[in-house]
C-alpha positions as CSV (number, residue, x, y, z in Angstrom):
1,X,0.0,0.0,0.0
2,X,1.5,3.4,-0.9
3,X,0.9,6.5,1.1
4,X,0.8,9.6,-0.6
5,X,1.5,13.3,1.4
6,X,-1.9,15.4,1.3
7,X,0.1,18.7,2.7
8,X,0.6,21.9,0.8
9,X,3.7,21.8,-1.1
10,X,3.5,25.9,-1.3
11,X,2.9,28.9,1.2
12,X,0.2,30.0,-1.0
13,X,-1.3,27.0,0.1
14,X,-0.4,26.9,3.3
15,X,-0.5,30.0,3.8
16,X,2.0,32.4,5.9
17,X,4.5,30.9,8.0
18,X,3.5,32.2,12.2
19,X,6.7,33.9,13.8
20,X,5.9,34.3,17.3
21,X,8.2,37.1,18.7
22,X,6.3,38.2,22.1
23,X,8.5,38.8,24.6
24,X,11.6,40.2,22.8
25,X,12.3,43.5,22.4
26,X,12.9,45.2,19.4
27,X,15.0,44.8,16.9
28,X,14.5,41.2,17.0
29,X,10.6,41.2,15.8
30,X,12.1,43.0,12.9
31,X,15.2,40.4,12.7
32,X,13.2,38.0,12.7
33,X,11.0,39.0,9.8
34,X,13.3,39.6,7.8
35,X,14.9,36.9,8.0
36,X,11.6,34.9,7.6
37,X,10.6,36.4,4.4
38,X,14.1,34.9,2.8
39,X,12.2,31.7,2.6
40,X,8.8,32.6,2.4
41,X,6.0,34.4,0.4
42,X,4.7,35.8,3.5
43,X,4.4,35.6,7.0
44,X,2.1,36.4,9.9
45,X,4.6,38.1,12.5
46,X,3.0,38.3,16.5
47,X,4.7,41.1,18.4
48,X,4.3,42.6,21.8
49,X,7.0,45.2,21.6
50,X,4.9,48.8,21.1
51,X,8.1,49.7,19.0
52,X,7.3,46.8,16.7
53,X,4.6,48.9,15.6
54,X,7.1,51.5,14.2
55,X,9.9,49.3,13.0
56,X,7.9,46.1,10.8
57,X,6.1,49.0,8.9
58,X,9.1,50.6,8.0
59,X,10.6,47.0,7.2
60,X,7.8,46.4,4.5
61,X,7.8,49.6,3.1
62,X,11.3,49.2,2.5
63,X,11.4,45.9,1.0
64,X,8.3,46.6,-1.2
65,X,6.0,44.2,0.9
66,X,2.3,43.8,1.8
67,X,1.5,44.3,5.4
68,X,-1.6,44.4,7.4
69,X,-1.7,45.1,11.2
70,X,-4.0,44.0,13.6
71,X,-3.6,45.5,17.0
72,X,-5.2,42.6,19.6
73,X,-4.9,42.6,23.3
74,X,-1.4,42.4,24.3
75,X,0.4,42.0,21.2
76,X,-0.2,42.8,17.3
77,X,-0.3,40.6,14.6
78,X,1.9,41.5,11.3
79,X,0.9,39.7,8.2
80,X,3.7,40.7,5.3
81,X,3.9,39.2,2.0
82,X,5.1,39.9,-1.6
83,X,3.8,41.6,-3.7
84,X,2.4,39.1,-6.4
85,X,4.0,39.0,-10.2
């Protein structure tokens, strides 16, 4: 009997790789991304560092990428991605 793999072979598909970054202090969040996005189409970044909210904007506007920012009880949420071709 052969078993075949049923996961998503893509980010697309899978969507964006989570980076959970609460609890470190800035500019790790930031590091963290950017290192991230190397090897992925996007991510969804969690951050509890109020200067993250300054510095992962300024990283995506600097790189060209998507972001959306959701500010939720004690930490945001960063979803970055590139831009599409």
């Amino acid at each position: 009997m052969t078993t075949r793999r049923t996961e998503p072979e893509t980010d697309e598909v899978a969507g964006p790789a989570r980076i959970d970054t609460r609890g470190l202090k800035c500019p790790w969040p930031v590091l963290r991304a950017a290192r991230e996005m190397r090897q992925h189409e996007a991510i969804l970044l969690l951050a509890d560092d109020p200067v993250a909210l300054i510095d992962v904007p300024a990283l995506a506007q600097a790189h060209g990428w998507s972001l959306d920012v959701r500010e939720l009880p004690g930490h945001a949420e960063f979803r970055i991605g590139r831009p599409r071709t």
